[in-house]
MIDOSE-1310 file (N, C-alpha, C; in nm, 2 decimals, decimal comma, always signed):
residues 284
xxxx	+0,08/-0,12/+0,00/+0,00/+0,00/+0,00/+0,09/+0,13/+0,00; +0,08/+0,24/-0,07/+0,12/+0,36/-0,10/+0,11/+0,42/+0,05; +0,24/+0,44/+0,07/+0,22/+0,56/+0,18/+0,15/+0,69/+0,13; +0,07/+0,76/+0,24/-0,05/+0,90/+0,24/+0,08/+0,97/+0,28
xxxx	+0,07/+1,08/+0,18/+0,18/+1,20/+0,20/+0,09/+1,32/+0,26; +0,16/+1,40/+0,40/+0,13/+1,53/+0,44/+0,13/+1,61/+0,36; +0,26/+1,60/+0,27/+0,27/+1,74/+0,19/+0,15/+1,80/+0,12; +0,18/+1,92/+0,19/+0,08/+2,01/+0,12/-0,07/+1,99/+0,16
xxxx	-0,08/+1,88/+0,24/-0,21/+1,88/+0,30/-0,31/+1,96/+0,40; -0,43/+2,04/+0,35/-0,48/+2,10/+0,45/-0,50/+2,02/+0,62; -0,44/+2,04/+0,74/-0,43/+2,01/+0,85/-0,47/+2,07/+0,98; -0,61/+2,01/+0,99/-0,62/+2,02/+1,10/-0,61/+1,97/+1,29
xxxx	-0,55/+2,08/+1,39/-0,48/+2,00/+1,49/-0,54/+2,07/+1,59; -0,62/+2,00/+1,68/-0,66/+2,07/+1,82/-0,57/+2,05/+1,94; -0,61/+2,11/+2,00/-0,46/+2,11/+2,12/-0,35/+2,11/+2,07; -0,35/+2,21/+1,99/-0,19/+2,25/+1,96/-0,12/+2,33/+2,03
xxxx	-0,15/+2,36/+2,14/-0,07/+2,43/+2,23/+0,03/+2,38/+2,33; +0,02/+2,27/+2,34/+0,12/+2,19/+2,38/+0,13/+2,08/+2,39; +0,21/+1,96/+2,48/+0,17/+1,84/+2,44/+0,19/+1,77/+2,26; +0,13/+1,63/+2,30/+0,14/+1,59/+2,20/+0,09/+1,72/+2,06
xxxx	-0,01/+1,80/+2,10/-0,09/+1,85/+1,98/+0,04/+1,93/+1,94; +0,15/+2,01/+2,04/+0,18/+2,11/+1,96/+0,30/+1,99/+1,90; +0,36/+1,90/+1,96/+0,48/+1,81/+1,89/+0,42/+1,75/+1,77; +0,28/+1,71/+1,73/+0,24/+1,67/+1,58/+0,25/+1,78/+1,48
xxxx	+0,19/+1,90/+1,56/+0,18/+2,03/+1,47/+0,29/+2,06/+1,38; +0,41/+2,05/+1,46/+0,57/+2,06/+1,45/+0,62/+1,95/+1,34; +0,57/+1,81/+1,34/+0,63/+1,71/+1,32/+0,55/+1,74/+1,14; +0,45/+1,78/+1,17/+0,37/+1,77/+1,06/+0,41/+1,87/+0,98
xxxx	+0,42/+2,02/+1,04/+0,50/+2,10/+0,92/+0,61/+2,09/+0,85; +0,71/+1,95/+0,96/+0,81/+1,95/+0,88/+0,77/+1,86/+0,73; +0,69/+1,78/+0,76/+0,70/+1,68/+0,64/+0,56/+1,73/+0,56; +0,55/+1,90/+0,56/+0,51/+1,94/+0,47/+0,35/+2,01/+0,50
xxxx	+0,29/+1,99/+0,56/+0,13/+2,01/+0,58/+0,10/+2,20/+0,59; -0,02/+2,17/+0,55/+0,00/+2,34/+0,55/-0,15/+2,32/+0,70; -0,09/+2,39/+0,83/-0,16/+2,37/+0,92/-0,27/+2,46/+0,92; -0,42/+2,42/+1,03/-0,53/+2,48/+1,08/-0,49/+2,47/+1,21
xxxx	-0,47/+2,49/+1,34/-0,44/+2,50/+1,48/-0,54/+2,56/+1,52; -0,60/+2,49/+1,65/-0,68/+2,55/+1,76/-0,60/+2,48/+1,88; -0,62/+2,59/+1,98/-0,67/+2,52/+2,12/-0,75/+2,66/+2,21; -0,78/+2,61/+2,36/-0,81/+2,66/+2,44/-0,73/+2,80/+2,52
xxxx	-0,58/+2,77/+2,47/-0,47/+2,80/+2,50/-0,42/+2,90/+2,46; -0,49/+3,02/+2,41/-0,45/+3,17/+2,30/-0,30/+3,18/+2,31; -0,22/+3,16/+2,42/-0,13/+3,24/+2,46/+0,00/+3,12/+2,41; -0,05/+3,01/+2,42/+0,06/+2,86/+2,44/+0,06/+2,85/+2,21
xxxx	-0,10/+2,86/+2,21/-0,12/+2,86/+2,09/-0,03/+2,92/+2,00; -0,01/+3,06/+2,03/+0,07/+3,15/+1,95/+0,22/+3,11/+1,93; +0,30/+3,04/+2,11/+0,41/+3,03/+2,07/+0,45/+2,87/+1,97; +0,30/+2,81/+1,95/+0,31/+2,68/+1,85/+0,32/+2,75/+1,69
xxxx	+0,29/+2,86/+1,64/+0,25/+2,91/+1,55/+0,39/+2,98/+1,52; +0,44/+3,05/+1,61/+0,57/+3,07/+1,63/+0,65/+2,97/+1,60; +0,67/+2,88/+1,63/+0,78/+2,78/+1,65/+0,76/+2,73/+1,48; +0,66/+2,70/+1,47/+0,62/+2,64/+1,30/+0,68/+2,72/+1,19
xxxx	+0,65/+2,86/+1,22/+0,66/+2,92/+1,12/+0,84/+3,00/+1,11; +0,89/+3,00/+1,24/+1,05/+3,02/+1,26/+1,13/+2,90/+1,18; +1,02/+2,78/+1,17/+1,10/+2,62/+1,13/+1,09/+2,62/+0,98; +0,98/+2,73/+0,93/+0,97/+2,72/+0,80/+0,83/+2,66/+0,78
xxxx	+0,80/+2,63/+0,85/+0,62/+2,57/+0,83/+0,52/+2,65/+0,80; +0,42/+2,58/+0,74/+0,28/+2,69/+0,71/+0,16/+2,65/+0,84; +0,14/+2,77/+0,86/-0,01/+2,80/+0,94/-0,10/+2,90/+0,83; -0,21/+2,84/+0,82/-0,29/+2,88/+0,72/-0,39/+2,99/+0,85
xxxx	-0,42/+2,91/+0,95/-0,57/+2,98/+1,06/-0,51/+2,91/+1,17; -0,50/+3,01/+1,27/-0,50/+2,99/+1,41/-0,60/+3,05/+1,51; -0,69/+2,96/+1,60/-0,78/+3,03/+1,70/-0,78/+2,96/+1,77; -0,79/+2,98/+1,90/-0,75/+3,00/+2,06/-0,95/+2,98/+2,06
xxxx	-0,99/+2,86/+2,10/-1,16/+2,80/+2,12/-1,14/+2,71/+2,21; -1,25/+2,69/+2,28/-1,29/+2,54/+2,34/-1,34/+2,46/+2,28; -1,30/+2,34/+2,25/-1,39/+2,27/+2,17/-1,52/+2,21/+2,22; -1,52/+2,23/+2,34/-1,64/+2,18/+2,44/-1,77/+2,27/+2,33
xxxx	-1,69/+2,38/+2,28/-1,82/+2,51/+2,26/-1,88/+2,45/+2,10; -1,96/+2,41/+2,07/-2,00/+2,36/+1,96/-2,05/+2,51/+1,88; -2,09/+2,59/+1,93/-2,10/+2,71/+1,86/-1,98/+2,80/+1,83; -1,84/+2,79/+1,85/-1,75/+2,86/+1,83/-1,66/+2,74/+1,78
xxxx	-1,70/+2,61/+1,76/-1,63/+2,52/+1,70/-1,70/+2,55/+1,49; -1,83/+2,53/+1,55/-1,92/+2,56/+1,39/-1,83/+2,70/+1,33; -1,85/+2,87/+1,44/-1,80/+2,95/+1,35/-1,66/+2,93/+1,32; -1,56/+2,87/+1,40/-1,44/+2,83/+1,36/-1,44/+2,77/+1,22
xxxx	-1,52/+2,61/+1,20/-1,50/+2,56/+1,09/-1,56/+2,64/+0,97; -1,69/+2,73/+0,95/-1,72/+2,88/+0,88/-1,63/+2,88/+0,82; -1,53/+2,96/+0,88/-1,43/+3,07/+0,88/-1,32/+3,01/+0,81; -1,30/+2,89/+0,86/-1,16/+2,77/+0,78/-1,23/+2,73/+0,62
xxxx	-1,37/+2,68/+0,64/-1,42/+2,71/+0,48/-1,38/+2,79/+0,38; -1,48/+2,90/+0,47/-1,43/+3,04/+0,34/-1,30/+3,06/+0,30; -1,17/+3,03/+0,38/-1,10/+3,09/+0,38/-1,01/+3,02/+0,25; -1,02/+2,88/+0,33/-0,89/+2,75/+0,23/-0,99/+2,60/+0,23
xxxx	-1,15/+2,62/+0,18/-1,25/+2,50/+0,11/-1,19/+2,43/+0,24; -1,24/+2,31/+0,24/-1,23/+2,15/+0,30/-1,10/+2,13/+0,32; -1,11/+2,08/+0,49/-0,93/+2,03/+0,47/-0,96/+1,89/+0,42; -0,79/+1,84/+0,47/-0,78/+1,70/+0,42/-0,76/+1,63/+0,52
xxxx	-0,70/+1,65/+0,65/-0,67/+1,62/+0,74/-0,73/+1,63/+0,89; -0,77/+1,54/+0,98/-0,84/+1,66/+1,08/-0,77/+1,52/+1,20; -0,71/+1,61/+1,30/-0,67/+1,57/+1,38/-0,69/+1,60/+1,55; -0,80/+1,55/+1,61/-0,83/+1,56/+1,76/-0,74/+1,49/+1,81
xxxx	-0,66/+1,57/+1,92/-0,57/+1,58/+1,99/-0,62/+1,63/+2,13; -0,72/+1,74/+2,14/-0,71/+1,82/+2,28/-0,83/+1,71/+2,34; -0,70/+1,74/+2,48/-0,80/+1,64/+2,56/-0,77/+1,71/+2,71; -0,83/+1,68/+2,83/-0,84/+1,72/+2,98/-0,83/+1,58/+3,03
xxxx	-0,78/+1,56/+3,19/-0,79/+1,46/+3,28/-0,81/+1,48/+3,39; -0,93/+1,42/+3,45/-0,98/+1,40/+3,61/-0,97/+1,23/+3,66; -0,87/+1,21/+3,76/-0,91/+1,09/+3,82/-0,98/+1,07/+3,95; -1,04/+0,95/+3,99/-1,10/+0,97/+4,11/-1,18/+0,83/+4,13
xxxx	-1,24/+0,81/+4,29/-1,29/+0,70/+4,31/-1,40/+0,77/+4,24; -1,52/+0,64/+4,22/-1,69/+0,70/+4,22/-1,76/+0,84/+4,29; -1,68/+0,79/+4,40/-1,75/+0,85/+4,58/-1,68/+1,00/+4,57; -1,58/+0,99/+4,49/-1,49/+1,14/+4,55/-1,54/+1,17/+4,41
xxxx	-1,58/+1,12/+4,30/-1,61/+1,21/+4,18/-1,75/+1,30/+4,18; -1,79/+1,43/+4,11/-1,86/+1,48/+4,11/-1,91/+1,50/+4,00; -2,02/+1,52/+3,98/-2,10/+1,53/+3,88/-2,05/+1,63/+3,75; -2,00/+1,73/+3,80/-1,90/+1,81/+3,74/-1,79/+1,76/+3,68
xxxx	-1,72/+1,67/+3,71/-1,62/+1,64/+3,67/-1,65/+1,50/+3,54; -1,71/+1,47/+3,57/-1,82/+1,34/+3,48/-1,85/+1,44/+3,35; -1,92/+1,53/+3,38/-1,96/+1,64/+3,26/-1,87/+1,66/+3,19; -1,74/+1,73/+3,25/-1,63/+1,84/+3,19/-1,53/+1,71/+3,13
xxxx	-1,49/+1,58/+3,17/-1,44/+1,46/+3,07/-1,55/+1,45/+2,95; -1,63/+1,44/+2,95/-1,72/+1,42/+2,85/-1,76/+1,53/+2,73; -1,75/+1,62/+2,81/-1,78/+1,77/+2,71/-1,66/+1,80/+2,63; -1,51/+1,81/+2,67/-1,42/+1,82/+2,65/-1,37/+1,68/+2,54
xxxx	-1,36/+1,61/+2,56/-1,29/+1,47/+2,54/-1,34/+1,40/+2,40; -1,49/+1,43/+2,46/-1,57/+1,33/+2,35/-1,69/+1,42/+2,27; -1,76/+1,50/+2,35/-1,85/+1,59/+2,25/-1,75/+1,72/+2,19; -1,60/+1,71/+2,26/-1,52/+1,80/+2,14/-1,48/+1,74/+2,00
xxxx	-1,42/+1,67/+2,02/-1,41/+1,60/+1,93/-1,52/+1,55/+1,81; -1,63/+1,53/+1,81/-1,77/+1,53/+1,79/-1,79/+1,66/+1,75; -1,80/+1,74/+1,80/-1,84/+1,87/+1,72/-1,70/+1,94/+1,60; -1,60/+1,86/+1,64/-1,53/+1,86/+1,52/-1,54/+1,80/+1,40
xxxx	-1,54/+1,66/+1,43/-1,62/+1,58/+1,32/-1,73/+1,65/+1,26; -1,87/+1,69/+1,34/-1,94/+1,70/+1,25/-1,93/+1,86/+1,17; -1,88/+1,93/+1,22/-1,84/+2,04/+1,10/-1,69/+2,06/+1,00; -1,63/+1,97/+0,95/-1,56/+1,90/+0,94/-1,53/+1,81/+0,87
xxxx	-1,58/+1,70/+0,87/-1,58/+1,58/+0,82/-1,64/+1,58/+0,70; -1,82/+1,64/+0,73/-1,87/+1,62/+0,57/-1,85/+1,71/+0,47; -1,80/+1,82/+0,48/-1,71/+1,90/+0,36/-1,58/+1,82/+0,31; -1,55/+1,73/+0,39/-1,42/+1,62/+0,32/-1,51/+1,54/+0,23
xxxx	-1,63/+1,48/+0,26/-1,67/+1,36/+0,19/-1,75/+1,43/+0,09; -1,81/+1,60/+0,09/-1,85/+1,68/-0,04/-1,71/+1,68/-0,13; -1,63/+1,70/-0,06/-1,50/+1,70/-0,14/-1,42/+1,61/-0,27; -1,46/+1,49/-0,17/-1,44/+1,37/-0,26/-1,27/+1,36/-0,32
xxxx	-1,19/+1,43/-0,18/-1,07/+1,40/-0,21/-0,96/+1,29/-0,11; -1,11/+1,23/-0,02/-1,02/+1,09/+0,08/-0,97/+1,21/+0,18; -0,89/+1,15/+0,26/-0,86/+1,22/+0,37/-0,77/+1,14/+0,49; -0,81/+1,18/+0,59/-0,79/+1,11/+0,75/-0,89/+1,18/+0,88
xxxx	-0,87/+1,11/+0,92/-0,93/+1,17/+1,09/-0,85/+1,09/+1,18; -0,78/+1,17/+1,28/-0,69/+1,14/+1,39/-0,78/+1,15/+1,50; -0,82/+1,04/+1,62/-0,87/+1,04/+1,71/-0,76/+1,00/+1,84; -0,72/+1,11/+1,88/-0,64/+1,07/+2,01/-0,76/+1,02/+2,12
xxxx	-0,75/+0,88/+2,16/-0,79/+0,85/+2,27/-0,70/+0,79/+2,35; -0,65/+0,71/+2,44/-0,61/+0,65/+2,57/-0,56/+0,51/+2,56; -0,43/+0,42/+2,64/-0,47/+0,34/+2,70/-0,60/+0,31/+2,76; -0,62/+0,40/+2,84/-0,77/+0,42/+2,91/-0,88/+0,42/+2,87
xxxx	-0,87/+0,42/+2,72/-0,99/+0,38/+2,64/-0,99/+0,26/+2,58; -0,90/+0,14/+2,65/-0,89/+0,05/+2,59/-0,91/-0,07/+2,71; -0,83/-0,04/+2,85/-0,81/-0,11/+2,88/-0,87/-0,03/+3,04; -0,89/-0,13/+3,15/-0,92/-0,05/+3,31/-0,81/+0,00/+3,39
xxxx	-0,77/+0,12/+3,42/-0,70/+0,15/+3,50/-0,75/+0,23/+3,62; -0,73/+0,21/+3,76/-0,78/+0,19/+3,88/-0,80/+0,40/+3,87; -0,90/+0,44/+3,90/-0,93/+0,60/+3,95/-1,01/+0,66/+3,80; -0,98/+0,59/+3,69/-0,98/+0,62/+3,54/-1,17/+0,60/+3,49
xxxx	-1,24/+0,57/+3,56/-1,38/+0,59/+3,54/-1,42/+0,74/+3,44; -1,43/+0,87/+3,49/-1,48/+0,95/+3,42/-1,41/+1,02/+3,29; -1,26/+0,92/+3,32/-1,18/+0,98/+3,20/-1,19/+0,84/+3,07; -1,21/+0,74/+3,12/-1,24/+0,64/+3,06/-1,37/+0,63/+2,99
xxxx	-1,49/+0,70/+3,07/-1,61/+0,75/+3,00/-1,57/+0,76/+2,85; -1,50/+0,89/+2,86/-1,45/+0,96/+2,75/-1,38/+0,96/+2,65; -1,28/+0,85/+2,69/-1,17/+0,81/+2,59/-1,25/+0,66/+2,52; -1,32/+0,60/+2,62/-1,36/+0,46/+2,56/-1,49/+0,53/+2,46
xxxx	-1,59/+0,64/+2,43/-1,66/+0,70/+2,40/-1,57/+0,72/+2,28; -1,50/+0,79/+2,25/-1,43/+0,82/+2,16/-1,35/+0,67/+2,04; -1,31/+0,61/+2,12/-1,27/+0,48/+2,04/-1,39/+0,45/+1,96; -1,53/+0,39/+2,07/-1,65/+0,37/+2,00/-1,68/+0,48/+1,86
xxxx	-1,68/+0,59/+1,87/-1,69/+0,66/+1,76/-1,60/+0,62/+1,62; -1,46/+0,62/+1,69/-1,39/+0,60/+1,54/-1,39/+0,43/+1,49; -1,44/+0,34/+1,58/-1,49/+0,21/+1,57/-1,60/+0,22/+1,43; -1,72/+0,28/+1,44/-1,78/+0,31/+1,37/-1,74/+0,38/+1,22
xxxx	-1,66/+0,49/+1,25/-1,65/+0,58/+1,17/-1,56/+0,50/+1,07; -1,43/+0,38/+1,11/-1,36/+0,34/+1,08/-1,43/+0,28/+0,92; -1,57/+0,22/+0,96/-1,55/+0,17/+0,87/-1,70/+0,24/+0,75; -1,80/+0,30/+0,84/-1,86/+0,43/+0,75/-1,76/+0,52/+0,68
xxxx	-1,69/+0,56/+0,69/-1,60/+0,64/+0,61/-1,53/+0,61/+0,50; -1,49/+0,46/+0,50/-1,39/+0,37/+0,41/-1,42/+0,43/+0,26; -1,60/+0,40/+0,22/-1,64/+0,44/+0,11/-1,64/+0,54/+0,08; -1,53/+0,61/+0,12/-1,50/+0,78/+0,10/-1,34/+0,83/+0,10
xxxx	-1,30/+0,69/+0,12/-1,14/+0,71/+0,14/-1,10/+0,75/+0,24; -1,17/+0,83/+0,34/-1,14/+0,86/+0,43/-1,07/+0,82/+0,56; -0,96/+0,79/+0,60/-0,92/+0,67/+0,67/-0,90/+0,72/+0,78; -0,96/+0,65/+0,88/-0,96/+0,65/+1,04/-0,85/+0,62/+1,14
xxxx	-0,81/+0,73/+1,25/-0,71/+0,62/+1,30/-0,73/+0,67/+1,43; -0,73/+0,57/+1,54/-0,75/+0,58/+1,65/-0,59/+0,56/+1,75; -0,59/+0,67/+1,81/-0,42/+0,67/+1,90/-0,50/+0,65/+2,01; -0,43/+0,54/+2,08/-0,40/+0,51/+2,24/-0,26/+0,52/+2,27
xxxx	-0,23/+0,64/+2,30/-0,09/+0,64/+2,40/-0,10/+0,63/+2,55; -0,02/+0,49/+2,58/+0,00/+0,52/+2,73/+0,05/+0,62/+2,81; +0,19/+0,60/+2,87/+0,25/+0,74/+2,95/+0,31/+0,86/+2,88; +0,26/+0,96/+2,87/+0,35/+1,03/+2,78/+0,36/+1,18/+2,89
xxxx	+0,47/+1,18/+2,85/+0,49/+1,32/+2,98/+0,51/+1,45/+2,86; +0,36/+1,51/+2,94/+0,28/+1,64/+2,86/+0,27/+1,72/+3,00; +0,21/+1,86/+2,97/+0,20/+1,93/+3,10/+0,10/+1,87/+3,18; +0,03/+1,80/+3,11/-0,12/+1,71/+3,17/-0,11/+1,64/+3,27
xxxx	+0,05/+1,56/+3,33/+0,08/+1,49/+3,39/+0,12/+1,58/+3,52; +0,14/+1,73/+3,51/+0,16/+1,82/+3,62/+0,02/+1,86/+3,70; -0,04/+1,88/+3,57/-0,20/+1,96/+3,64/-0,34/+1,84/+3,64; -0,36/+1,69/+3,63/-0,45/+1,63/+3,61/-0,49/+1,62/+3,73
xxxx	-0,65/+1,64/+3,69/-0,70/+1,69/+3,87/-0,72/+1,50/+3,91; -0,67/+1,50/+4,07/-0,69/+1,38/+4,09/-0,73/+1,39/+4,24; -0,87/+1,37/+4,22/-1,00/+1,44/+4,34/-1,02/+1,35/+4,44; -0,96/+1,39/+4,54/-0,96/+1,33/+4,68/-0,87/+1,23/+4,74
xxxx	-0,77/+1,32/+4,67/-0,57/+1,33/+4,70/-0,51/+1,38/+4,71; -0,42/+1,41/+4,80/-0,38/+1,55/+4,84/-0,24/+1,50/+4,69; -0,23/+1,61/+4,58/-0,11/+1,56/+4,51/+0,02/+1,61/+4,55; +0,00/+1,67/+4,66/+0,16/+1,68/+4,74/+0,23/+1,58/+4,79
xxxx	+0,10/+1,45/+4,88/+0,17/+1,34/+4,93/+0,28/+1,29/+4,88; +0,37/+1,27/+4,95/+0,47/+1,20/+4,91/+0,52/+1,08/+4,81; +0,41/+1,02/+4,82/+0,35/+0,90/+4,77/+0,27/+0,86/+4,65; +0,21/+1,03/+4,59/+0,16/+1,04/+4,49/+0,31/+1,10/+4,43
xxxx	+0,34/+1,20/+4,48/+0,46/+1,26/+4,39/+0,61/+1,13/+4,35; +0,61/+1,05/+4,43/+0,70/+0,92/+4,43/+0,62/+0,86/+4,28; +0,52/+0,84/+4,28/+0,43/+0,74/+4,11/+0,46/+0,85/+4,02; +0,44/+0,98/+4,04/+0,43/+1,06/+3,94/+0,59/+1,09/+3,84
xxxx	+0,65/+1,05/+3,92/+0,84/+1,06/+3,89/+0,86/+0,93/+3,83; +0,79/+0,81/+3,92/+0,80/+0,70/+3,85/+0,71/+0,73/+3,68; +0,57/+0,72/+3,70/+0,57/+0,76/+3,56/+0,61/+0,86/+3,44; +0,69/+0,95/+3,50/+0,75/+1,01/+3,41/+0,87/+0,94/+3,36
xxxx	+0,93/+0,87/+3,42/+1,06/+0,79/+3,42/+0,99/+0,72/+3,25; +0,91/+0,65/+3,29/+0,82/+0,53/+3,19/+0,79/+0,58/+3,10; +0,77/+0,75/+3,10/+0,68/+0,78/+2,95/+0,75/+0,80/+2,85; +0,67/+0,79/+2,72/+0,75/+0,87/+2,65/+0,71/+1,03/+2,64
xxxx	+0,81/+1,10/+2,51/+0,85/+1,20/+2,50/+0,68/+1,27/+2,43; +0,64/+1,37/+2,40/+0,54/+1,39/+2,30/+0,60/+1,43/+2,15; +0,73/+1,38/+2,16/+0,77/+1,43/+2,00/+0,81/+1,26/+1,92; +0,77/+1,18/+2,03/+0,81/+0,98/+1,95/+0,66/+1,01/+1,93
xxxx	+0,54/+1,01/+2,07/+0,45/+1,01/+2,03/+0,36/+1,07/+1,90; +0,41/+1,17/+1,88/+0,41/+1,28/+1,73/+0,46/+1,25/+1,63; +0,55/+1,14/+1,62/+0,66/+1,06/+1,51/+0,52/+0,90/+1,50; +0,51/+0,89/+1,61/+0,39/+0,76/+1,59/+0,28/+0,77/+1,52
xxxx	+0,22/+0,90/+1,53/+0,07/+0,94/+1,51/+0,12/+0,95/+1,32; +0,22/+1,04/+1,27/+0,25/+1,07/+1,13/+0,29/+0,95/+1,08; +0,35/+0,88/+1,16/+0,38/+0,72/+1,07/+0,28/+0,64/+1,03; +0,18/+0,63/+1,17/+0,02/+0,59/+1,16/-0,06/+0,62/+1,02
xxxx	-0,04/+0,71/+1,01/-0,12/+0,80/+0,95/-0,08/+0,76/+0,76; +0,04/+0,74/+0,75/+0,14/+0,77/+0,64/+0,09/+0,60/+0,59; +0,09/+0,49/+0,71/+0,10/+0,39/+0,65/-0,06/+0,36/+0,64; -0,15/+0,45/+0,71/-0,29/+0,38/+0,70/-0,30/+0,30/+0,80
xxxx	-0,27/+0,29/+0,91/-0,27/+0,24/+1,06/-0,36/+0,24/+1,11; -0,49/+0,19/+1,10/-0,57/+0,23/+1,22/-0,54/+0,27/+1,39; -0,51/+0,13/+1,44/-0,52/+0,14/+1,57/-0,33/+0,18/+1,56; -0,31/+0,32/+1,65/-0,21/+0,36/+1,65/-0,16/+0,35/+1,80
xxxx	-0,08/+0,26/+1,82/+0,00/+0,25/+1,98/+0,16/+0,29/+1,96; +0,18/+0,39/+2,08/+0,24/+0,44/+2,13/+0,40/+0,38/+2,23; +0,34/+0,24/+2,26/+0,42/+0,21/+2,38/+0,36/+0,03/+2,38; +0,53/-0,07/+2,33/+0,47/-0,16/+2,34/+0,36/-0,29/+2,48
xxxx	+0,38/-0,19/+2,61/+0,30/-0,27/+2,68/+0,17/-0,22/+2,70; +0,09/-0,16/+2,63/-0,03/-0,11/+2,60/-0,09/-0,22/+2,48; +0,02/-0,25/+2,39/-0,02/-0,29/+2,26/-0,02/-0,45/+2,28; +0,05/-0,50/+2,41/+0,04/-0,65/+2,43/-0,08/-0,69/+2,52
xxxx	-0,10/-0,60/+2,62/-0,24/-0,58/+2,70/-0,34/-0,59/+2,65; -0,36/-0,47/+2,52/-0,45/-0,52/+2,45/-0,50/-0,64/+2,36; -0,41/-0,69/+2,31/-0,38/-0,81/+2,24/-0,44/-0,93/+2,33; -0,42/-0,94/+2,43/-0,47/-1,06/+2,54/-0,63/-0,98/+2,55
xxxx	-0,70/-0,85/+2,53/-0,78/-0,83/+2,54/-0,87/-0,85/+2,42; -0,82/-0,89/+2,34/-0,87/-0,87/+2,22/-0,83/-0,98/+2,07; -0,80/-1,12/+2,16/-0,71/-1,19/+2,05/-0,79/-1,20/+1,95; -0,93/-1,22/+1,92/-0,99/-1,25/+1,82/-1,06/-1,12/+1,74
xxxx	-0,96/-1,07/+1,70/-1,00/-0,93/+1,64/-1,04/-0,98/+1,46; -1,02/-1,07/+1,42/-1,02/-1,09/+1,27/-1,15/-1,11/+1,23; -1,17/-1,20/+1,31/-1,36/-1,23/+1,24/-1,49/-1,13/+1,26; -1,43/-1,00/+1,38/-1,54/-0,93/+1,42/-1,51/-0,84/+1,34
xxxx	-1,35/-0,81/+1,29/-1,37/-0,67/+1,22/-1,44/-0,75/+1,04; -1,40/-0,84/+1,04/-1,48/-0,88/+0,90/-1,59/-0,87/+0,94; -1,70/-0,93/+0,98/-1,81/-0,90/+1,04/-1,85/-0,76/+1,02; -1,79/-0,70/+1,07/-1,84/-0,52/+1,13/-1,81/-0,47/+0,98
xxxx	-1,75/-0,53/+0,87/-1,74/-0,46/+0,75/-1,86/-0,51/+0,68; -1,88/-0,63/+0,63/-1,97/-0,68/+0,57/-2,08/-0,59/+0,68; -2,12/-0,62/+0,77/-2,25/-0,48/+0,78/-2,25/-0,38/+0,73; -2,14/-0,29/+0,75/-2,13/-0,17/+0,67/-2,17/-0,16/+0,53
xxxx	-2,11/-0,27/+0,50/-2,16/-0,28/+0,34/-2,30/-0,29/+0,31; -2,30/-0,38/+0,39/-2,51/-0,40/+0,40/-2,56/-0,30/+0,46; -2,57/-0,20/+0,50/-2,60/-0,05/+0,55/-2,62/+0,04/+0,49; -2,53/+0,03/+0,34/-2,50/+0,14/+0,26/-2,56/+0,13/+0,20
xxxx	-2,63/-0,02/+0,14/-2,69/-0,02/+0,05/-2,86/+0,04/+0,08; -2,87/+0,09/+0,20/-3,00/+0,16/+0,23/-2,99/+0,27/+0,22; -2,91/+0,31/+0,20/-2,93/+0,50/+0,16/-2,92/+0,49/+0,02; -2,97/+0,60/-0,02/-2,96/+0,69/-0,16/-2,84/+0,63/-0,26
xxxx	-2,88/+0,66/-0,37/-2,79/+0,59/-0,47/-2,70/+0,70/-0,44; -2,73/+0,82/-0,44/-2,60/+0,96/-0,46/-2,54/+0,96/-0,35; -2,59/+0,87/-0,24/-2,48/+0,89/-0,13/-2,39/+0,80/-0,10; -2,43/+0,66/-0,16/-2,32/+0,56/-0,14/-2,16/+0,55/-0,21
């Protein structure tokens, strides 16, 4: 199979402000893309935009949005229309983390994993996506989700909501989209040391203890960088990778979770196929 070339490809990257989003942003201008960047982050944003364009890279639109905001996500995608048609690329990256028992989590925090994680992402897709498939020039969609959306890790409930929400989505989309070229890829990275691993709220822990800050050194020891993880996500991408792992003990975990992946994903295509043939002749 033909490696998918960045070059020159319209790209879009949320959470470009730091983290994995802004080390893809980076990775991706080198090998050509002409970038769209958002995040939350106006100020972190700018020095990603900076950095790209010092390196020689293109930034076509940059805006500082929540993606939680589905009304400033729509005038965003507006605005990226008019400006440079349909991208080709669209890459969710921005994400938040709350951990916590059941008992110490709050209803708030259940919302803001969900709003953030999985209805952002979602409201990117859907202003987004279908100007690629009006387009009719194939594409990608990058879904950063989790180890944690793969597998149980102890405190990981309302972030797991969110990340295992999000797999389900490109589960689906993986194979609704095929007949459009459009190819799906779902990132689970395990440890990766991002500023997220400084500030993740973890509710009804003092994160000074001694005891928490001793795991958190440990897991930074363990993670990787967000510029391998950024080298993972464009290789993914380049070879047509679906499931994109990060770190091989996430990818053997899963594996025992999942040995019989062969017959279900045939299965889950042959439906698709049978699905399509219920819509509209002009839309299949």
């Amino acid at each position: 199979m033909a490696k998918r070339s960045l070059s020159g490809k319209k790209t879009l990257i949320t959470g470009a402000a730091s983290g994995i989003g802004r080390a893809t942003a980076l990775a991706a201008a080198r090998k050509g893309a002409h970038l769209v960047l958002t995040d939350v982050n106006a100020e972190g944003l700018e020095e990603t935009v900076e950095s790209v364009r010092a390196a020689g890279g293109v930034v076509d639109v940059a805006e500082a949005l929540d993606v939680s905001d589905y009304d400033a996500v729509t005038a965003f995608a507006k605005q990226v229309h008019e400006q440079l048609g349909s991208v080709d690329v669209v890459m969710n990256i921005a994400g938040i983390s709350t951990w916590g028992t059941v008992e110490n989590l709050e209803h708030r925090h259940w919302k803001r994993m969900v709003d953030v994680n999985l209805m952002g992402p979602i409201h990117i897709i859907e202003n987004f996506v279908p100007p690629m498939i009006e387009a009719k020039r194939g594409g990608a969609l990058v879904n950063v989700s989790s180890a944690a959306g793969l597998l149980a890790f102890p405190w990981h409930a309302a972030y797991s909501a969110s990340k295992f929400g999000l797999r389900g989505v490109s589960e689906v989309l993986r194979f609704d989209l095929a007949r459009h070229d459009i190819k799906v890829h779902l990132v689970v990275p395990g440890a990766v040391d991002t500023p997220l691993v400084q500030t993740v709220d973890i509710v009804g822990a003092d994160r000074d203890d001694p005891r928490i800050q001793a795991w958190i050194k440990r897991f930074r020891r363990h993670a990787k960088k967000p510029e391998a993880v950024a080298d993972s996500i464009l290789t993914g991408v380049e070879k047509g990778t679906y499931l994109i792992h990060t770190q091989f003990d996430i990818r053997f975990g899963y594996w025992w979770a999942r040995k019989f992946a062969w017959p279900y994903e045939f299965a889950m295509a042959r439906a698709n196929d049978l699905f399509t043939t219920f819509l509209p002749k002009e839309q299949r």
